[in-house]
C-alpha positions as CSV (number, residue, x, y, z in Angstrom):
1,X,97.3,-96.0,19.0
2,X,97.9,-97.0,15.3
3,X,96.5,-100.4,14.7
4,X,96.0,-103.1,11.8
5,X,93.4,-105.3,11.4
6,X,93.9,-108.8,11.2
7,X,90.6,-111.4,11.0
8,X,88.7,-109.0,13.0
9,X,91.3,-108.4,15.3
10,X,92.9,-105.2,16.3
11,X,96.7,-105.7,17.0
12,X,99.1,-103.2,18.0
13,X,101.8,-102.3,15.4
14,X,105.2,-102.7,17.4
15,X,108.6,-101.6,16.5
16,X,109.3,-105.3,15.3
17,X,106.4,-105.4,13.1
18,X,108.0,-102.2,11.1
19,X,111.8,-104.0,11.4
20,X,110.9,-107.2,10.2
21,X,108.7,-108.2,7.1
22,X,105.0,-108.4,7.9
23,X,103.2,-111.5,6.6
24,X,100.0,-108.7,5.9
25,X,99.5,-107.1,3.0
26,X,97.2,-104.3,2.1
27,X,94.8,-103.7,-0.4
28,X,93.5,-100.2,-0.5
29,X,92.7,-99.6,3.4
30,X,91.7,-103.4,3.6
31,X,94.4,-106.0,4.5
32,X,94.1,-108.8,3.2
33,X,92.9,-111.9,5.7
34,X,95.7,-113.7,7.3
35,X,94.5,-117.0,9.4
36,X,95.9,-116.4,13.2
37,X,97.7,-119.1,15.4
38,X,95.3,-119.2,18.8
39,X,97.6,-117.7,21.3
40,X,98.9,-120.8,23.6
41,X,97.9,-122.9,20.7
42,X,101.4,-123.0,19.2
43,X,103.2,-123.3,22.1
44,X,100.8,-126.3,23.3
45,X,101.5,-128.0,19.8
46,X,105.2,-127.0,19.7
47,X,105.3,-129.1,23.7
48,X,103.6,-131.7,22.7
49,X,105.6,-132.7,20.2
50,X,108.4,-132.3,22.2
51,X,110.6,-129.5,20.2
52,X,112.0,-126.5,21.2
53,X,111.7,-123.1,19.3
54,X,115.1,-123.5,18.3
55,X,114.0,-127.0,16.4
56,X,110.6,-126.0,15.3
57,X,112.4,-123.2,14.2
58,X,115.4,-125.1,11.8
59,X,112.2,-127.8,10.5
60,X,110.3,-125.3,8.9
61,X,113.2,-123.0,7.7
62,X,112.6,-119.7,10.0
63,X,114.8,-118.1,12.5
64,X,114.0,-119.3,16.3
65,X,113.3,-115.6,17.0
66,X,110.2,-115.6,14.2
67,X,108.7,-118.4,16.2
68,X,108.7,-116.3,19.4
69,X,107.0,-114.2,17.3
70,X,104.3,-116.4,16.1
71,X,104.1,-118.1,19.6
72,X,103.4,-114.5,21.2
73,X,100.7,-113.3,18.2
74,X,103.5,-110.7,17.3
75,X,103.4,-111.8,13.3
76,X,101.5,-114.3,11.1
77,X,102.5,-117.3,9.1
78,X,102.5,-117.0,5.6
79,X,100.1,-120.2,4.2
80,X,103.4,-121.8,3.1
81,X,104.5,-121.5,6.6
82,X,101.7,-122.9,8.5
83,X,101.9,-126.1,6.3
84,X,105.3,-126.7,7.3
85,X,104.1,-125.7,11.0
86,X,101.5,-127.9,11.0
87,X,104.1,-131.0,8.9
88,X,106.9,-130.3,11.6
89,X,104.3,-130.5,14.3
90,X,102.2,-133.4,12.5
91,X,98.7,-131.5,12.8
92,X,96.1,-130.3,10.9
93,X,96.1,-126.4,9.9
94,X,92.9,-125.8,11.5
95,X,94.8,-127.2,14.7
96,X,96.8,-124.4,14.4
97,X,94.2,-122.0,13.6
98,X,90.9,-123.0,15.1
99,X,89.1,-123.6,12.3
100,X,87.0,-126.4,12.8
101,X,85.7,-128.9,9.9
102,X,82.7,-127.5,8.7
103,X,83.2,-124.0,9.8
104,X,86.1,-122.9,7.3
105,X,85.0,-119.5,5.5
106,X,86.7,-119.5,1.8
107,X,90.5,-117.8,2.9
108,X,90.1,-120.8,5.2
109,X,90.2,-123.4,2.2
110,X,93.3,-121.6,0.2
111,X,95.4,-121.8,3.7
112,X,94.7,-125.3,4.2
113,X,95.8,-125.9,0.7
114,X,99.4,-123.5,1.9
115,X,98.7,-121.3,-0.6
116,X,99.5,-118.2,-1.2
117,X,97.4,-115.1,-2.7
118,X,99.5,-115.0,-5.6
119,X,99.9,-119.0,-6.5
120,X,96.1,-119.1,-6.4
121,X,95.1,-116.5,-8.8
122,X,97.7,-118.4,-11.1
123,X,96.2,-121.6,-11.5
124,X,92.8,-120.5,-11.4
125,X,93.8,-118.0,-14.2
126,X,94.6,-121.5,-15.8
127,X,91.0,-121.9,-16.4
128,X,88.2,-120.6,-18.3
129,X,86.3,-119.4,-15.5
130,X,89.6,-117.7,-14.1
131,X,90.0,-115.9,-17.5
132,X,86.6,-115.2,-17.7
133,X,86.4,-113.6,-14.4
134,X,89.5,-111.9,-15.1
135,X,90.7,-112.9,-12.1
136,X,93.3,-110.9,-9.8
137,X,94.8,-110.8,-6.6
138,X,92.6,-107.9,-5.5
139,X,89.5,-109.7,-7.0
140,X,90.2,-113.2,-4.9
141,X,91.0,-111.3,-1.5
142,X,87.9,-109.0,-1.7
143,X,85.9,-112.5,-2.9
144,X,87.6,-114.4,0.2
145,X,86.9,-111.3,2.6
146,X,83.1,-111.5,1.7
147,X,83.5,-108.1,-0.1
148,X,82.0,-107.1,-3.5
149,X,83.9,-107.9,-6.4
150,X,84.3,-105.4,-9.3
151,X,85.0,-106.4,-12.7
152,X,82.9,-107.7,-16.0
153,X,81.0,-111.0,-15.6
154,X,80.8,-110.9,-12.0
155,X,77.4,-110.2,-11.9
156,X,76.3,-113.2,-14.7
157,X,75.5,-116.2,-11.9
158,X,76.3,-118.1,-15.1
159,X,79.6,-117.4,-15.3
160,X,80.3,-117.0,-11.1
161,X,78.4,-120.4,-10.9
162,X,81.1,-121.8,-12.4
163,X,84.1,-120.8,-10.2
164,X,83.6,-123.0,-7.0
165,X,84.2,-125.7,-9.1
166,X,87.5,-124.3,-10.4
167,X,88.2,-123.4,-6.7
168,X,87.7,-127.0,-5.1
169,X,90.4,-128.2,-7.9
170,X,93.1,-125.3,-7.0
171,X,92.2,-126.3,-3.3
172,X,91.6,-130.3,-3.5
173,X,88.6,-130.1,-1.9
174,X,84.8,-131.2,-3.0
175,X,83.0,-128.8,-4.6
176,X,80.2,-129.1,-2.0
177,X,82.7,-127.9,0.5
178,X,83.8,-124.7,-1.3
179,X,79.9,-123.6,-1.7
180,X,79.4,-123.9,1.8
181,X,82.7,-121.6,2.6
182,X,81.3,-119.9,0.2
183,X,78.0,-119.0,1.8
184,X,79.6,-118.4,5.2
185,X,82.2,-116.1,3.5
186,X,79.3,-113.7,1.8
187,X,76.2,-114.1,4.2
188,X,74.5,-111.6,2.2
189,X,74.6,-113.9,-1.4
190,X,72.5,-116.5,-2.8
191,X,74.7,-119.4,-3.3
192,X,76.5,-119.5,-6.3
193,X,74.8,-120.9,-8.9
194,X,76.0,-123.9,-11.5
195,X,75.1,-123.9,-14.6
196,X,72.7,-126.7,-15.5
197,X,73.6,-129.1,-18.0
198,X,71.5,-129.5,-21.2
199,X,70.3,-132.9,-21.9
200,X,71.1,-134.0,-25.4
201,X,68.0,-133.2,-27.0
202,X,67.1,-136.4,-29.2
203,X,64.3,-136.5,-32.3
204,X,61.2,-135.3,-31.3
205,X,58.3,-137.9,-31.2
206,X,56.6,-137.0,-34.5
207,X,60.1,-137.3,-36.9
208,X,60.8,-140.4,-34.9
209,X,57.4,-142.2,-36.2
210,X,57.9,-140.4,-39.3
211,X,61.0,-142.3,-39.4
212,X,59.4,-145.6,-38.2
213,X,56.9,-144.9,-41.2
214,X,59.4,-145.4,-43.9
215,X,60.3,-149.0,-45.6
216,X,63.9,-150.1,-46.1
217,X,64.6,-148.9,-49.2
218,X,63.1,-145.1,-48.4
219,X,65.5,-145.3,-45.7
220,X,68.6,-146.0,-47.6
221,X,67.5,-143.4,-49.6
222,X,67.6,-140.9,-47.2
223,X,71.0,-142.0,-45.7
224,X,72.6,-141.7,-49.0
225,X,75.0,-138.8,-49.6
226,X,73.6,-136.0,-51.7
């Protein structure tokens, strides 16, 4: 049976997945990773909070069939629709996913944040890091999926270093969060590497008692303009 992979998942492609929109999109023969509701999950949240389908449904501003759908693992929320999920249902994402604190991977981070592929390449191609990476769509998926990453300067650590930062703005989280996604996204990297900051280098010990050496007047002397 034909079959898509979804966050290590094999699903069956139905009749309704080909009818409606799917929330997966391909790159190449890879799709790209979508974060799954935990069958029951929904359903448990959607109780507990006391709405029906046909409510959850007119909060979040889908039809009540598409939250059959997401209830019976049949299609996958957009980012932008599991935030609303979890604001209708007043939750956490990672209630609706699974993904416990401190065991997100990176695609974990951007969902949280309900955003989409697209809207985070474009404000990391608002930094230098992003331009300098030449960042893509392609580029962030195959980064997210723990894949390699083609493409100039990402093989300078210098330059890669740099990016988690510009990744825990887009995502508003700490920095320290988004290298540890990191290295459970790409088990097979060092950790990304920051560049080190330069200390200002002041004068060195023999101009400064050179310096100390001089009377008043030699000093003016020097400080005047040319």
């Amino acid at each position: 049976m034909t079959a898509v992979w979804a966050q290590r998942e094999v699903l069956p492609v139905s009749l309704d997945a080909f009818v409606m929109k799917s929330s997966l999109q391909f790159y190449g023969d890879m799709p790209l990773p979508m974060r799954l509701i935990t069958p029951g999950r929904l359903t448990a949240l959607r109780e507990q909070a006391g709405l029906t389908k046909a409510e959850l449904a007119r909060r979040i501003g889908v039809s009540t069939r598409m939250v059959f759908f997401y209830e019976e693992g049949r299609h996958t929320p957009t980012p932008q629709w599991l935030q609303k999920m979890a604001e209708a249902l007043r939750c956490d994402v990672e209630e609706l996913t699974g993904v416990r604190r401190g065991e997100e991977r990176l695609v974990d981070l951007r969902f949280a944040a309900g955003l989409p592929l697209d809207r985070a390449v474009e404000l990391l191609r608002g930094t230098a890091v992003g331009r300098d990476l030449c960042l893509s769509a392609p580029r962030l998926s195959a980064l997210g999926q723990g894949r390699p990453v083609p493409g100039r300067n990402w093989c300078d650590r210098d330059v890669v270093g740099r990016l988690p930062a510009a990744l825990a703005k887009v995502y508003g989280v700490p920095v320290r969060m988004v290298v540890d996604a990191w290295m459970r996204t790409r088990l097979d990297e060092p950790a990304p590497v920051r560049p080190r900051r330069q200390a200002p280098r002041g004068p060195s010990g023999s101009a400064d008692a050179a310096w100390r050496s001089l009377n008043e007047r030699q000093r003016a002397y020097l400080r005047s303009p040319a």
